[in-house]
N, CA, C and O of each residue as an XYZ file, in Angstrom:
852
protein
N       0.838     -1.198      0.000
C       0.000      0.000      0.000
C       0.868      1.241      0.000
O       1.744      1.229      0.865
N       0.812      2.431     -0.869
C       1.244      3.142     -0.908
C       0.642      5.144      0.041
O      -0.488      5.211      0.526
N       0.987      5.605      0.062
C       0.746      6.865      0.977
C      -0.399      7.163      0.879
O      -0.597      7.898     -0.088
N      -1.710      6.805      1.741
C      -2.813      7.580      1.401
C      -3.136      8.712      1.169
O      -2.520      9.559      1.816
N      -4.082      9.158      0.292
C      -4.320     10.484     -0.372
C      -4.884     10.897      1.003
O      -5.506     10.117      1.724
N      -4.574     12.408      1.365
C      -4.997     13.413      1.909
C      -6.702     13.500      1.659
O      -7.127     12.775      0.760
N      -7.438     14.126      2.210
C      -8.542     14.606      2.054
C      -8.620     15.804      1.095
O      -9.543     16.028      0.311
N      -7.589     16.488      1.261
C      -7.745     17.818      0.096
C      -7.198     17.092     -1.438
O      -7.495     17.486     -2.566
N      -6.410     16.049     -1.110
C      -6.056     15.575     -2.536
C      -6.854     15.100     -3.277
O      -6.857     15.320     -4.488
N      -8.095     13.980     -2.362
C      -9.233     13.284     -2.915
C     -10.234     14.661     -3.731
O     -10.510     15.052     -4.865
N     -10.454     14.945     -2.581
C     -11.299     16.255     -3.268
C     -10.771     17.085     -4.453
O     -11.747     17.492     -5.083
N      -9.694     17.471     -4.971
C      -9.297     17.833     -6.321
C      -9.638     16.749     -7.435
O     -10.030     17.137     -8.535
N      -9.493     15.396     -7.158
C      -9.463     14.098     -8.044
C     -10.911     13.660     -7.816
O     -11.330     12.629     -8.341
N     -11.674     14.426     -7.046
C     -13.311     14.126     -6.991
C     -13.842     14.971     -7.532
O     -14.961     14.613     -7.899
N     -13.447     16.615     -7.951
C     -13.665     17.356     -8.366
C     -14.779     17.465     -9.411
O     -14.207     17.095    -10.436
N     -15.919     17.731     -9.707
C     -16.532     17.278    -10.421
C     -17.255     15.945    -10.951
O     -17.734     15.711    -12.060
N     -17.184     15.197     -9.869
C     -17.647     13.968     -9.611
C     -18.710     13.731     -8.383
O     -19.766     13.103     -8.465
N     -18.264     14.277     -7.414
C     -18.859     14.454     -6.111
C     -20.326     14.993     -6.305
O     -20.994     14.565     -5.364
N     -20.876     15.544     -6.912
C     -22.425     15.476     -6.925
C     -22.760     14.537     -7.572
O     -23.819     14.034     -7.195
N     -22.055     13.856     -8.821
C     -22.583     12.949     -8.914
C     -22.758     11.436     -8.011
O     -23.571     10.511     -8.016
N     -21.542     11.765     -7.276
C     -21.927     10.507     -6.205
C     -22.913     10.887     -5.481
O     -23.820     10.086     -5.253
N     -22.945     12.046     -5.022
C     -24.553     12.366     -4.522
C     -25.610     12.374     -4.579
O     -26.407     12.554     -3.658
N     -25.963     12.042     -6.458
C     -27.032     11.987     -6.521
C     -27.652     10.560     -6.661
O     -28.773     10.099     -6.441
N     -26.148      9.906     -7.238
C     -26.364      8.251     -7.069
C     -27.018      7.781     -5.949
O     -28.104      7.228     -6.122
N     -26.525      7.904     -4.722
C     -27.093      7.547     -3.040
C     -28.442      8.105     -2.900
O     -29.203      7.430     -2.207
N     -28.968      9.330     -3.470
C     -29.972     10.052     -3.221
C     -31.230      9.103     -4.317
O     -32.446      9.054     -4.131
N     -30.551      8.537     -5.273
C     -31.190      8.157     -6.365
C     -31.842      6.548     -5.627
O     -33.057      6.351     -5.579
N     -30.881      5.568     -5.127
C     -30.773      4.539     -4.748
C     -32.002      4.559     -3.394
O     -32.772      3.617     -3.208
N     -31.984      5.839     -2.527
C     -32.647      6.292     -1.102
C     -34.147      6.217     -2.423
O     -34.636      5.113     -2.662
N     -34.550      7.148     -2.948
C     -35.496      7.319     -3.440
C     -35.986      6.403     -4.029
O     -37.162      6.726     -4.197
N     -35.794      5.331     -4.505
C     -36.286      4.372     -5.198
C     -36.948      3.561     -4.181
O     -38.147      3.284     -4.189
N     -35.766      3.059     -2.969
C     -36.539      2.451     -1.923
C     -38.078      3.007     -1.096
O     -38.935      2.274     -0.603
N     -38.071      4.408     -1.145
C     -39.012      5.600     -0.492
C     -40.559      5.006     -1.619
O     -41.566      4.370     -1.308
N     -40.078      5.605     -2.997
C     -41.135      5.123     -3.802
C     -41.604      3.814     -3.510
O     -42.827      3.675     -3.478
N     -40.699      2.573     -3.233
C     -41.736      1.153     -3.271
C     -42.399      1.295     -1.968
O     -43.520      0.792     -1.888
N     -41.825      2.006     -0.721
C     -42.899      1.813      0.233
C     -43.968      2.763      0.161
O     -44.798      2.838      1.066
N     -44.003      3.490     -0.848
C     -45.188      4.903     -0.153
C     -46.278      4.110     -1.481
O     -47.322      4.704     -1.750
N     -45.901      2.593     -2.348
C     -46.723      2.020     -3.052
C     -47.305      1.192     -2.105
O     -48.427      0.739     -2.332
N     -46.780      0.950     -1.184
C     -47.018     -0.548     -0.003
C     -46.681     -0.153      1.248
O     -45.518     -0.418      1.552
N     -47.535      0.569      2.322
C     -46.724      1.540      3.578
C     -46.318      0.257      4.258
O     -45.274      0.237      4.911
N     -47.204     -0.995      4.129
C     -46.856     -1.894      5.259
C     -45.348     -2.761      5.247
O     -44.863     -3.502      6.102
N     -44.801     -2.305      3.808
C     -43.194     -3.010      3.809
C     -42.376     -2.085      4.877
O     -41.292     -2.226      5.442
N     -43.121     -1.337      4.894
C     -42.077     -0.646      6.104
C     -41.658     -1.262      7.469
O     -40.577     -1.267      8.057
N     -43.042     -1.852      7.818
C     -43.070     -2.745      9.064
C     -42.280     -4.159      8.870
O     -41.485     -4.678      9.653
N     -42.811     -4.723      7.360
C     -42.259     -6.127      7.446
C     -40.821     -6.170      6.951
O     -40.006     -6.719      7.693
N     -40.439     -5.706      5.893
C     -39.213     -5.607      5.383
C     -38.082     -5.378      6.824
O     -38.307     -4.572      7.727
N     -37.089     -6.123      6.766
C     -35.971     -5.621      7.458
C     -34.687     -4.763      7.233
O     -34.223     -4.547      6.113
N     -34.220     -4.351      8.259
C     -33.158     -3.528      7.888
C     -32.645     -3.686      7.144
O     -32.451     -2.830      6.280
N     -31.935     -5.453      7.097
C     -30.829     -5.732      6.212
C     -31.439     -5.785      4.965
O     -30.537     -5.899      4.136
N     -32.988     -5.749      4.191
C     -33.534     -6.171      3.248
C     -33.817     -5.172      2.600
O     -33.931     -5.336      1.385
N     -34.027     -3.806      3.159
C     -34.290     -2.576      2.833
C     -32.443     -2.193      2.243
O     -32.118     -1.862      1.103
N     -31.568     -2.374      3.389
C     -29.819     -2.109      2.344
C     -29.384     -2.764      1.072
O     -28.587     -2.524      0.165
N     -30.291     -3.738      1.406
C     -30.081     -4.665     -0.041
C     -30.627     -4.015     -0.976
O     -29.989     -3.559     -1.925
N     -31.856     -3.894     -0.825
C     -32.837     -2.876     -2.306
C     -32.086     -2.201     -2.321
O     -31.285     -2.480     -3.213
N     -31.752     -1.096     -1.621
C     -31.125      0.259     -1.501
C     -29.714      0.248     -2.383
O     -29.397      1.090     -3.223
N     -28.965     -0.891     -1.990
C     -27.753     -0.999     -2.984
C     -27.958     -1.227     -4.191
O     -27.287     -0.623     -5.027
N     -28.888     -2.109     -4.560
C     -29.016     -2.649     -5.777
C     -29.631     -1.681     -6.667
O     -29.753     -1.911     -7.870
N     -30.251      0.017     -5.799
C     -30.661      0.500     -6.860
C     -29.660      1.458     -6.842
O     -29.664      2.142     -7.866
N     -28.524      1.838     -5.771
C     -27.183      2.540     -6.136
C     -26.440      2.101     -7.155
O     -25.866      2.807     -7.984
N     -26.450      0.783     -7.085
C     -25.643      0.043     -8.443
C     -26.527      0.624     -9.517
O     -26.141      1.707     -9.958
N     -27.657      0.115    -10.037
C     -28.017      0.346    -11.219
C     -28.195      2.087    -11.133
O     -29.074      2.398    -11.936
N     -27.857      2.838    -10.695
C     -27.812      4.223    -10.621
C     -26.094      4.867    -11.263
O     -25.742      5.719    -12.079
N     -25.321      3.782    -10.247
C     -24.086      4.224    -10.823
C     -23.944      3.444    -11.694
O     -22.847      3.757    -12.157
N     -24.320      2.592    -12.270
C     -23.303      1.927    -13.663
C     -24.248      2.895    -14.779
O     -24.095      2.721    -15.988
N     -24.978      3.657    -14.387
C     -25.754      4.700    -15.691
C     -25.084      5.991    -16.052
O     -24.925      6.588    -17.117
N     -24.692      6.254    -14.621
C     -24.398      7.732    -14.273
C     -22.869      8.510    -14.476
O     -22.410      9.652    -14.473
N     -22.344      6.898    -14.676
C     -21.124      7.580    -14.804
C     -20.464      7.108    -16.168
O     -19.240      6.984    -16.216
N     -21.349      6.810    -17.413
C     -21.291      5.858    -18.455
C     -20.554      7.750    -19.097
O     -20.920      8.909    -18.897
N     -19.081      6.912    -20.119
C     -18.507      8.406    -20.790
C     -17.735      9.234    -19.553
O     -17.078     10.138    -20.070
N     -17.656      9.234    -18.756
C     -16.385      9.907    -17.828
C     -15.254      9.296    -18.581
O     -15.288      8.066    -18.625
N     -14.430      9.781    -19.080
C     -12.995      9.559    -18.821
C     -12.247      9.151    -18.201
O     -11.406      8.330    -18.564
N     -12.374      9.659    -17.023
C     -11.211      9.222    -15.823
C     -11.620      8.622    -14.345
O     -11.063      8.629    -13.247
N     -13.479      7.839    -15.099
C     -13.628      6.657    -14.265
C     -13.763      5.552    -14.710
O     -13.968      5.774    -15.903
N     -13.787      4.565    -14.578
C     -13.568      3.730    -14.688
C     -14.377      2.658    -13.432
O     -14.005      2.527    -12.266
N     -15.626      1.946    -14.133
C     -16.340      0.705    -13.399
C     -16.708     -0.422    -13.815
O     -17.333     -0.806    -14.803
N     -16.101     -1.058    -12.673
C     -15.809     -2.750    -12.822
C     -16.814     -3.072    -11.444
O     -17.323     -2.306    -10.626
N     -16.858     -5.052    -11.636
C     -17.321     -5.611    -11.196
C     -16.939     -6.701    -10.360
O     -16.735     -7.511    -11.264
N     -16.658     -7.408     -9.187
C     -15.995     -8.624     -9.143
C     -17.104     -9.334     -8.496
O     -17.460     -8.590     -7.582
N     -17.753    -10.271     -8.497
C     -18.529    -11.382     -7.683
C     -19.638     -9.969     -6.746
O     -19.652     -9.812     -5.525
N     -20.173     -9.419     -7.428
C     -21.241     -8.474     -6.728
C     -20.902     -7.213     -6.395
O     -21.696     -6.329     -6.071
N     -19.502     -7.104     -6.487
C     -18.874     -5.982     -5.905
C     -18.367     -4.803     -6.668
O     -17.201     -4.752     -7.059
N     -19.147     -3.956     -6.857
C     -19.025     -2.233     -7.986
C     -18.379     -1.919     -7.139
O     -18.577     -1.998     -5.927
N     -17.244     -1.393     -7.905
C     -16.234     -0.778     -7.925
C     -15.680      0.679     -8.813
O     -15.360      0.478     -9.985
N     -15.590      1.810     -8.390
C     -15.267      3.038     -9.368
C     -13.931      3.125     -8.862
O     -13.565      2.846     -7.720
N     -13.303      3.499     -9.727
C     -11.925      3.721    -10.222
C     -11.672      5.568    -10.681
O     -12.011      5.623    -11.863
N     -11.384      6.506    -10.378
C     -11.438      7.563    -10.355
C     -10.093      8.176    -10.811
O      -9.231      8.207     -9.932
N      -9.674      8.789    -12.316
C      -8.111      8.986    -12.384
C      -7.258      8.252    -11.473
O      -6.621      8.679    -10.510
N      -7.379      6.702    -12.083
C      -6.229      5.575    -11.298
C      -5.614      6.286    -10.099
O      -4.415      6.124     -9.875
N      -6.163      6.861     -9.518
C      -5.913      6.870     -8.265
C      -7.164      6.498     -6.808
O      -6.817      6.302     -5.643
N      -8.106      6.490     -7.145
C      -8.972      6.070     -6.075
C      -9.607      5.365     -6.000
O      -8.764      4.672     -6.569
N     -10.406      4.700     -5.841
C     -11.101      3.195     -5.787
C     -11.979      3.510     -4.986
O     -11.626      4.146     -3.992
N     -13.619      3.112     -5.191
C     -14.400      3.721     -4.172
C     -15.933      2.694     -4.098
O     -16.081      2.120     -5.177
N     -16.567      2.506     -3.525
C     -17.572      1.645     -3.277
C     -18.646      2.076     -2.393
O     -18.425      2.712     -1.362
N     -19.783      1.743     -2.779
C     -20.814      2.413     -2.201
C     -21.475      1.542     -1.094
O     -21.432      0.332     -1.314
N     -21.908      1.830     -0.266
C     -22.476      1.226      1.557
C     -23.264      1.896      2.401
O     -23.266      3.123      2.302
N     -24.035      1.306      3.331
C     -24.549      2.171      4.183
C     -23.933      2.113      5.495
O     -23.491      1.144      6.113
N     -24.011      3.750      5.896
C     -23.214      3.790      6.949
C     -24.647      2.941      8.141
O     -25.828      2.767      7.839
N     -23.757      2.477      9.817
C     -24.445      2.114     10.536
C     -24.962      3.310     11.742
O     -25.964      3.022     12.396
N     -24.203      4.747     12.034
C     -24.451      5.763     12.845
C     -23.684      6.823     12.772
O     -23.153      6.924     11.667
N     -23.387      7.746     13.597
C     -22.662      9.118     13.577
C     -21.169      8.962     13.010
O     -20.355      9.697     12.453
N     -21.238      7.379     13.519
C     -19.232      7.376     13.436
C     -18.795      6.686     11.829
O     -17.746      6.423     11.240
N     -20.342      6.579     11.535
C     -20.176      6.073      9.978
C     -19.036      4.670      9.740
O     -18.186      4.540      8.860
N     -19.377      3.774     10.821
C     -18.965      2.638     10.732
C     -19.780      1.903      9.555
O     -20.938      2.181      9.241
N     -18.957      0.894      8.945
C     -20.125      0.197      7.905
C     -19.956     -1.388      8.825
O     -19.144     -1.775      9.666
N     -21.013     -1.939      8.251
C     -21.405     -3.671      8.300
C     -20.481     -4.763      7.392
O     -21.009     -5.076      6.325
N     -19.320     -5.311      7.649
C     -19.084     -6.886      6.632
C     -19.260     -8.085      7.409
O     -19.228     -8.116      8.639
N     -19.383     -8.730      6.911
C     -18.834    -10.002      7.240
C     -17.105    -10.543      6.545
O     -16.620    -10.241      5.455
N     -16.541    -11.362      7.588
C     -14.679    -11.174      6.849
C     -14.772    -11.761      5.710
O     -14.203    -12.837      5.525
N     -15.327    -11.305      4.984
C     -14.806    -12.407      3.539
C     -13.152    -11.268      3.163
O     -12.999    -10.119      3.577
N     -12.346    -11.910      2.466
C     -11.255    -11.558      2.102
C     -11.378    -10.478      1.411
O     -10.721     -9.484      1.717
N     -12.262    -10.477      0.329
C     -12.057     -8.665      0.015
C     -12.741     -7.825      0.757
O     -12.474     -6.665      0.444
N     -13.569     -7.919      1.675
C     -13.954     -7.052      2.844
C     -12.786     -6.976      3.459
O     -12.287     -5.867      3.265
N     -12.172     -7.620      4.072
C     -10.970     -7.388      5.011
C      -9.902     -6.620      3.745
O      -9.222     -5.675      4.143
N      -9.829     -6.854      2.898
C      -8.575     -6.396      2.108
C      -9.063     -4.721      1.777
O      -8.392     -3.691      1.853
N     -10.379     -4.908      1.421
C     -10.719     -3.506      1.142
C     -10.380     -2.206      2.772
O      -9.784     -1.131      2.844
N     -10.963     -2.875      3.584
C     -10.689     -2.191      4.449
C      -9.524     -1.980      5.077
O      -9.565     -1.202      6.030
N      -8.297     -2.560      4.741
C      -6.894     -2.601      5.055
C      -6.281     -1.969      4.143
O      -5.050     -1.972      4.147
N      -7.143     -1.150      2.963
C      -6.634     -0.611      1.917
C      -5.263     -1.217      0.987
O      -4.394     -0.659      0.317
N      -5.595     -2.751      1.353
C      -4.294     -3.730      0.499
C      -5.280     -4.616     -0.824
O      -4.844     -5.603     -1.416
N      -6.654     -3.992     -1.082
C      -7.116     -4.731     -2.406
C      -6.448     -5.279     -3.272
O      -6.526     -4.464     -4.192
N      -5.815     -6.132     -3.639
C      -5.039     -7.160     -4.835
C      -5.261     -6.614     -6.256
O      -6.256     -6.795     -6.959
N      -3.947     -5.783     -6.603
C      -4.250     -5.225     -7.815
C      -4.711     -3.682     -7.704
O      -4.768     -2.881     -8.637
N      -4.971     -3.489     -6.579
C      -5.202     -1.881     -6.308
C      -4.945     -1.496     -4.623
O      -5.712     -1.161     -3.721
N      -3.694     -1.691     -4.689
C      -3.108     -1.649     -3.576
C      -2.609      0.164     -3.042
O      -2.660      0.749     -1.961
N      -2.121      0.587     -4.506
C      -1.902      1.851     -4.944
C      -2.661      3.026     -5.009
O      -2.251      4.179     -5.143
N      -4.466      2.379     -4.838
C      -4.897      3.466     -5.078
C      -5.622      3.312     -3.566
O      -5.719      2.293     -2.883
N      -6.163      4.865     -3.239
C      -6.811      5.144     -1.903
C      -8.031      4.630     -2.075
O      -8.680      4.952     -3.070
N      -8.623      3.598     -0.971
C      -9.642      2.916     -1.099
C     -10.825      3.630     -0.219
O     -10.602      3.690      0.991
N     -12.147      4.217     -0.728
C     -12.833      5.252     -0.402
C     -14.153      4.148     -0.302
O     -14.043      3.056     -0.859
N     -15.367      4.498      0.424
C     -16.607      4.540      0.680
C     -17.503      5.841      0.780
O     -17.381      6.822      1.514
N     -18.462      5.533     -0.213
C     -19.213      6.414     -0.777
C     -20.815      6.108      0.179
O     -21.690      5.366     -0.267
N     -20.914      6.732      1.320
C     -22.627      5.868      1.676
C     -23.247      7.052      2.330
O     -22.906      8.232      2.255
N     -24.631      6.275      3.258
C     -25.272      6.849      3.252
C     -26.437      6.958      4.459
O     -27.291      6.219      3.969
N     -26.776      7.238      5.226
C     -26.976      7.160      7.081
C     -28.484      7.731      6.938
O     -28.702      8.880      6.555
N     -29.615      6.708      7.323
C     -30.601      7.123      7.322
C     -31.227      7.701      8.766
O     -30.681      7.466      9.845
N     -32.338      8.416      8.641
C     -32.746      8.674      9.948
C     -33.304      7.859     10.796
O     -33.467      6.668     10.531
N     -33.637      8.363     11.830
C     -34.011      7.310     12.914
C     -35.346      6.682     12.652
O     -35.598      5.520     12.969
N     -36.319      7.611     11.975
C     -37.503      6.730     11.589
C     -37.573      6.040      9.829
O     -38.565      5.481      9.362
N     -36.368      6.251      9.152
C     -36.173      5.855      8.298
C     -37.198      6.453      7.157
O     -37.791      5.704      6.380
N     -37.306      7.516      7.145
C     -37.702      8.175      6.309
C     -36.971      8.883      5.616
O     -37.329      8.690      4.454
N     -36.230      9.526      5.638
C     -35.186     10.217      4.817
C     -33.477     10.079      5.295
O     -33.163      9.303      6.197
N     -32.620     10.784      4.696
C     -31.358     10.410      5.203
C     -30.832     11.595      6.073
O     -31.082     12.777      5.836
N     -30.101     11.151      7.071
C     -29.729     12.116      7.927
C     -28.173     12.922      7.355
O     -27.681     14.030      7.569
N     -27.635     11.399      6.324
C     -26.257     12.269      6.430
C     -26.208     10.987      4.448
O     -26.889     10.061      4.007
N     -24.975     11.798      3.954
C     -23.948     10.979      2.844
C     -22.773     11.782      2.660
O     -22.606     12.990      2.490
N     -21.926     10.694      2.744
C     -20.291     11.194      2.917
C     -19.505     10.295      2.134
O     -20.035      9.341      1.566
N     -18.014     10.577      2.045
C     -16.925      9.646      1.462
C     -16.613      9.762      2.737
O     -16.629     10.742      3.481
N     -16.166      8.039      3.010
C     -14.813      7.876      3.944
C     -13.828      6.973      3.505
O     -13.976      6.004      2.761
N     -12.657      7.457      4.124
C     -11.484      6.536      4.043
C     -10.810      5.753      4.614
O      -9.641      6.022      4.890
N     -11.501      4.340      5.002
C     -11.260      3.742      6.350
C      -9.953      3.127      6.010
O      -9.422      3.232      4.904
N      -9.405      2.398      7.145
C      -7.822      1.859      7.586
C      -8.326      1.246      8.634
O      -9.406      1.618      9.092
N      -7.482     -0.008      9.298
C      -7.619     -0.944     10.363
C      -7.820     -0.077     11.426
O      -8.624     -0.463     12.274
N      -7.237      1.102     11.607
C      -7.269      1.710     12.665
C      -8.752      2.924     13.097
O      -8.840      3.553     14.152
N      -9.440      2.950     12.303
C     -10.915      3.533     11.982
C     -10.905      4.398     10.713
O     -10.128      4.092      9.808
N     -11.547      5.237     10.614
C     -11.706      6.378      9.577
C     -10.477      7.674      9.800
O     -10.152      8.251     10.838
N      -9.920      7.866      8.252
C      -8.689      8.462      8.273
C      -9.575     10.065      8.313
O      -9.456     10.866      9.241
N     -10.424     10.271      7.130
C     -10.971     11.193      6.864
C     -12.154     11.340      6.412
O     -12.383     10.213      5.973
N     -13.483     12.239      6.127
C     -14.149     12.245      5.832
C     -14.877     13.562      4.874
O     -14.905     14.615      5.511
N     -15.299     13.627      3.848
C     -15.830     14.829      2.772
C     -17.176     14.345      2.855
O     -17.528     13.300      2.307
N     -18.187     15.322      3.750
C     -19.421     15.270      3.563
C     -20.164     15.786      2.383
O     -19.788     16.799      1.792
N     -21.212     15.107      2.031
C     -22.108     15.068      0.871
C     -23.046     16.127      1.244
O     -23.200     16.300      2.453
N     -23.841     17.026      0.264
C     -24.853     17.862      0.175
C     -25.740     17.206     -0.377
O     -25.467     16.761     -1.492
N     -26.991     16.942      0.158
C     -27.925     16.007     -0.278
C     -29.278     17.111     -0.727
O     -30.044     17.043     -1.689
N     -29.214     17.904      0.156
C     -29.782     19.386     -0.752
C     -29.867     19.603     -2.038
O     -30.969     19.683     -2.581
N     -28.627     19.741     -2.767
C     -28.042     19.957     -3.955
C     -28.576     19.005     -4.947
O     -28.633     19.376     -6.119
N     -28.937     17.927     -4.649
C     -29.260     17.131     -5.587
C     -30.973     16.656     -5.446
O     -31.577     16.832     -4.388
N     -31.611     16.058     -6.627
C     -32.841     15.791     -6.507
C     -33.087     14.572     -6.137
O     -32.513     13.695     -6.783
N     -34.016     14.143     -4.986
C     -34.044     13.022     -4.168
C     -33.484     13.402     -3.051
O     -33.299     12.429     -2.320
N     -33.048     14.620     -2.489
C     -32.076     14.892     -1.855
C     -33.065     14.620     -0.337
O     -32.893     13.898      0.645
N     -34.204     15.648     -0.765
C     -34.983     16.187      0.579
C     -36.586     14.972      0.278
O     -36.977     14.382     -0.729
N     -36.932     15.020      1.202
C     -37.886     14.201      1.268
C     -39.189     14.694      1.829
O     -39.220     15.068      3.002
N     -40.275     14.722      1.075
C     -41.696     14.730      1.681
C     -42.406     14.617      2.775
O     -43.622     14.707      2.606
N     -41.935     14.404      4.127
C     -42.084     13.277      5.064
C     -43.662     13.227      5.182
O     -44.037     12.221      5.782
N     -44.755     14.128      4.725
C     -46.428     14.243      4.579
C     -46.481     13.323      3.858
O     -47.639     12.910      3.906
N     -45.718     12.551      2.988
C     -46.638     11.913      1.903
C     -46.144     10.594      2.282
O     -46.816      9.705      1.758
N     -44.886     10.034      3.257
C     -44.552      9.011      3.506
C     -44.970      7.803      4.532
O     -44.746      8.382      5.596
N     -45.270      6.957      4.771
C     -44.860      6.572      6.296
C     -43.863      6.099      6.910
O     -42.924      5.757      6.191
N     -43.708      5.912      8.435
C     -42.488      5.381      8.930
C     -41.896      3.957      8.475
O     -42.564      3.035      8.008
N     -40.680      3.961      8.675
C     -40.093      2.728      8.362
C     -39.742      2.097      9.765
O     -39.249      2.875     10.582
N     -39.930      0.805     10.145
C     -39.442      0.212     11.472
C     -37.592      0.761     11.295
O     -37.142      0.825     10.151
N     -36.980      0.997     12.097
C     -35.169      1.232     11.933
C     -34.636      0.711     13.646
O     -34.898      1.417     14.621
N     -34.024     -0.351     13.739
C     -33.403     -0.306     14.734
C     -32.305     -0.482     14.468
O     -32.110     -1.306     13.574
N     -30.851      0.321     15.222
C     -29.749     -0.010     15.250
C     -29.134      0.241     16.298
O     -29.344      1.246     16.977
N     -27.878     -1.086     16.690
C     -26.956     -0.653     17.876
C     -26.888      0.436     18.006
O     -27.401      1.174     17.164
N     -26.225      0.948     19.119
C     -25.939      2.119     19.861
C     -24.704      2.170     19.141
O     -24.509      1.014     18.766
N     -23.459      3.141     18.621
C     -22.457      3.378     17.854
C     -20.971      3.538     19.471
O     -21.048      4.422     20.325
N     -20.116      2.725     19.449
C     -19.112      3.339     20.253
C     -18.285      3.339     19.786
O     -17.474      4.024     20.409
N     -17.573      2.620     18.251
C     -15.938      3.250     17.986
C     -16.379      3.121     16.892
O     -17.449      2.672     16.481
N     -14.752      3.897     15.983
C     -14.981      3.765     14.861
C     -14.610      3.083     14.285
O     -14.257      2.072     14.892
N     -14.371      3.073     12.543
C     -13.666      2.023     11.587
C     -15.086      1.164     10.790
O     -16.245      1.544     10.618
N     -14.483      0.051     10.475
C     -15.316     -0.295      9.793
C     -15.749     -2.196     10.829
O     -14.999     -3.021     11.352
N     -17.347     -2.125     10.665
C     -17.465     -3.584     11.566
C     -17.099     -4.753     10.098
O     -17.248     -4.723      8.876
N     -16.432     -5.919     11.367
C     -16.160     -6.975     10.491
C     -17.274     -8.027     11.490
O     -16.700     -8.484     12.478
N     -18.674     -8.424     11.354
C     -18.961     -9.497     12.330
C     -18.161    -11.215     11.567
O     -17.702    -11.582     10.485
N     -18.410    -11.826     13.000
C     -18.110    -12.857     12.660
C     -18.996    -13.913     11.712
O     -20.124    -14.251     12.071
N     -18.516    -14.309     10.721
C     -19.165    -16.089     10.186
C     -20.441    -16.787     11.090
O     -20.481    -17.120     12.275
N     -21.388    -16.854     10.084
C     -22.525    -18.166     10.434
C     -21.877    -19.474     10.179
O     -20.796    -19.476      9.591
N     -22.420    -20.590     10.558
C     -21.890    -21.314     10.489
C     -21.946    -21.864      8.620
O     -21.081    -22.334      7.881
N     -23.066    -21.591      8.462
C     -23.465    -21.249      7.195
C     -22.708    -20.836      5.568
O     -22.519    -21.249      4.424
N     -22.492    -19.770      6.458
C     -22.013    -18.358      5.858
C     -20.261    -19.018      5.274
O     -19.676    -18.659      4.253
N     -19.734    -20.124      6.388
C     -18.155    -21.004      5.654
C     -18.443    -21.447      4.317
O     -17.634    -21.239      3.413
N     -19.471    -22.008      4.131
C     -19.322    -22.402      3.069
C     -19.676    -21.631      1.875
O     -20.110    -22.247      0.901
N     -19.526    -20.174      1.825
C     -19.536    -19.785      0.611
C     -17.791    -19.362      0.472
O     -17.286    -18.836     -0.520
N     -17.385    -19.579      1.183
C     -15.822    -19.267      0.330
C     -15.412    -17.996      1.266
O     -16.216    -17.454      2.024
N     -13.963    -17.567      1.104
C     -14.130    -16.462      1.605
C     -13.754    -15.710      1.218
O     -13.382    -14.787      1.943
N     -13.567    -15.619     -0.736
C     -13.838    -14.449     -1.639
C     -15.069    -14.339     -1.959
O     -15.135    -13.553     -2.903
N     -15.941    -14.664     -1.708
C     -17.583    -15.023     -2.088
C     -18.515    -13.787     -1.650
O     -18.927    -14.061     -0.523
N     -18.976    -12.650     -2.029
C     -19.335    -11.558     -0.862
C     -20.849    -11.954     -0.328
O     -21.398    -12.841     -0.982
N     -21.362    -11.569      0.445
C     -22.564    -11.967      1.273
C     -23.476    -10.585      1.573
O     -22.878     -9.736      2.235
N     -24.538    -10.331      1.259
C     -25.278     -9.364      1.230
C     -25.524     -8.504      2.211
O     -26.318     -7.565      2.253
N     -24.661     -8.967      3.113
C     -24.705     -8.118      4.419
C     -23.436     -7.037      3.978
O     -22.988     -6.038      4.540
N     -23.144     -7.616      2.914
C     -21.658     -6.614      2.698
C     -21.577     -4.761      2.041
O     -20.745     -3.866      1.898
N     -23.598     -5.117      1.727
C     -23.639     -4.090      0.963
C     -23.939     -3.078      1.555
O     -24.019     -2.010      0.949
């Protein structure tokens, strides 16, 4: 692994990119908002982890649209896992944060652990970033979206998102209903690795698992 980029460095090499990651997350939030205000009662039944799942899957199909013709990005795929590439220098992936300290959720599969050790195989060189996104407590709209730059040791830095700025940003809350949201209480930072189901061995442990998203 080579010298991580600064926060002011990312931000020159995000330059003109950064709303668009904003509007991706805002895009991905809104899609989920629309299927419940079709069905208020998925709010109750759907679970946390089932609601991050939609939620990613419509960040993915948001960013593999949004950033089609940039130049100097570049997106790939490995076993579930979108990946942007930003002037070969940054590497970045989209997640939801779990609270204030913007910890995210894996389970150890090997490129979870590698990503977060910023030693990814083959992109060892470039600064490995998270692009996500922190909903509110009644899960109606989002409280926060940021880049972070985690390391074993927690979060190096962080460039908060304007969710204002973009459309999907702000939310209706008259026209919505609540979403059930429970989450731990937040005490350190970095990124969580929980442990393996017993289950969960036998997919390998390059294999990613949907809790990863």
């Amino acid at each position: 692994m080579t010298r991580l980029l600064t926060q002011s460095e990312a931000e020159v090499l995000l330059d003109g990119h950064s709303l668009t990651i904003t509007q991706v997350l805002a895009d991905g939030w809104a899609r989920w908002r629309k299927l419940v205000k079709s069905d208020t009662e998925l709010g109750a039944i759907l679970s946390n982890r089932t609601r991050a799942s939609i939620v990613y899957d419509c960040i993915r199909h948001a960013a593999l649209t949004s950033f089609v013709g940039a130049e100097d990005v570049v997106v790939s795929e490995d076993r579930g896992f979108l990946l942007l590439s930003f002037s070969q220098r940054i590497i970045l992936r989209f997640k939801k944060y779990r609270g204030a300290t913007l910890r995210t959720s894996s389970t150890p599969t090997r490129q979870a652990l590698e990503y977060g050790s910023q030693v990814l195989p083959g992109m060892e060189s470039l600064t490995h970033l998270i692009a996500g996104y922190l909903p509110d407590e009644v899960g109606i709209g989002l409280d926060r979206a940021a880049i972070t730059c985690p390391t074993t040791a927690g979060i190096e830095w962080v460039i908060e998102l304007d969710l204002t700025r973009v459309v999907g940003g702000e939310v209706d809350e008259r026209d919505l209903a609540p979403v059930t949201h429970v989450e731990a209480a937040d005490t350190t930072v970095g990124t969580i690795i929980r442990p393996r189901r017993a289950e969960q061995d036998e997919l390998g442990a390059d294999q990613q698992t949907p809790s990863e998203r």
